[in-house]
C-alpha positions as CSV (number, residue, x, y, z in Angstrom):
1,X,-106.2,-134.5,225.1
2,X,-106.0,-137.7,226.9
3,X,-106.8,-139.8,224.0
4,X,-103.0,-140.0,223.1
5,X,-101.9,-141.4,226.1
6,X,-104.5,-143.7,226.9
7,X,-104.9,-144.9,223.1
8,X,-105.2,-148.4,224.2
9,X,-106.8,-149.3,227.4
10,X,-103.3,-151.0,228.5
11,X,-100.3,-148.7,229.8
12,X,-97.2,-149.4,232.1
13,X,-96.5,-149.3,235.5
14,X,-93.1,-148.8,237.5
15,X,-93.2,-148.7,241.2
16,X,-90.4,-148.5,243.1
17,X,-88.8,-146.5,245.6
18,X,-86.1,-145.1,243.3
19,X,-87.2,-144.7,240.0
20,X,-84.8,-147.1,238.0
21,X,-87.2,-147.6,235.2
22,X,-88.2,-151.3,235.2
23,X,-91.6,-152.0,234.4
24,X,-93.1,-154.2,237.2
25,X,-96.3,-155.1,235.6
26,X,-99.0,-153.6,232.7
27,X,-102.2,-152.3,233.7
28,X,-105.4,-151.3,231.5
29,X,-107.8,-148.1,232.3
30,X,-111.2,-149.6,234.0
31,X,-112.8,-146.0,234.5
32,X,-112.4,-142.4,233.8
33,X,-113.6,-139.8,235.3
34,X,-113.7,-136.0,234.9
35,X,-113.9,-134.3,238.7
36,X,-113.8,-130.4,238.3
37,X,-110.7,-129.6,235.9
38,X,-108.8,-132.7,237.0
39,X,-109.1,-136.2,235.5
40,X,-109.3,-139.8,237.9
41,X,-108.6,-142.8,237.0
42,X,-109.4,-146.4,237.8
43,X,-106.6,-148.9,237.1
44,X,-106.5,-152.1,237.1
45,X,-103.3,-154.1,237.8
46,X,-101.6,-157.5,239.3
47,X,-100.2,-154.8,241.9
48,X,-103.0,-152.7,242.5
49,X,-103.6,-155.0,245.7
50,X,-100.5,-154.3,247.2
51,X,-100.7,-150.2,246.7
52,X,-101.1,-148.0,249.4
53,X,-103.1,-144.7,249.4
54,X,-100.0,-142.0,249.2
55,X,-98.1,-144.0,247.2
56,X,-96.7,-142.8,244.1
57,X,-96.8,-144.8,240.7
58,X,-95.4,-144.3,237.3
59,X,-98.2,-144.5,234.8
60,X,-96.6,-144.2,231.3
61,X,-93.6,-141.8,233.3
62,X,-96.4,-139.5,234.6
63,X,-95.7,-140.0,238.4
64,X,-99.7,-140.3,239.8
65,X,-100.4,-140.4,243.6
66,X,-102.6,-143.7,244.3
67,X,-106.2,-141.8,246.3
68,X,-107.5,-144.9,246.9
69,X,-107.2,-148.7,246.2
70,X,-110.3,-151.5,245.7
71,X,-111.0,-154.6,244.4
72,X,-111.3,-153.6,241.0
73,X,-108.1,-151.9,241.3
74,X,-106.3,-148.7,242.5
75,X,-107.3,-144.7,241.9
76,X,-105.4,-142.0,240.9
77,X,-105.8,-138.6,240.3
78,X,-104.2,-136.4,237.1
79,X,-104.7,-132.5,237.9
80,X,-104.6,-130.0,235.7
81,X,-101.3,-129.1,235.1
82,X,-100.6,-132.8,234.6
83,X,-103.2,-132.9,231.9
């Protein structure tokens, strides 16, 4: 299911506070992870540093909430119905 999306290990990312479309940086998939019936992600980004927890990113236009940012790079969770 999630083979199409994440076909390469490299995807966008647009942050901003409206959505205007510009890409601010690429990021590649370090980690997935299956947690009950939803699907978590680590990403790995020049920006991941400067996320906050809360903070809403454009992954590919799929709008993902950040859960939690590290060295490696930020977190974020696709549920179910995102999948």
């Amino acid at each position: 299911m999630l083979v199409g999306i994440f076909q390469f290990p490299y995807f966008v990312l647009k942050i901003n506070k409206v959505f205007t479309g510009i890409i601010e940086t690429v990021g590649k998939v370090i980690e997935i992870k299956s947690v009950e019936s939803n699907m978590v992600f680590l990403i790995s980004s020049s920006i991941s540093s400067e996320l906050k927890i809360d903070q809403s990113v454009s992954h590919n236009g799929v709008c993902l909430t950040v859960t939690k940012v590290g060295e490696d790079g930020h977190w974020v969770t696709a549920i179910k119905e995102t999948l």
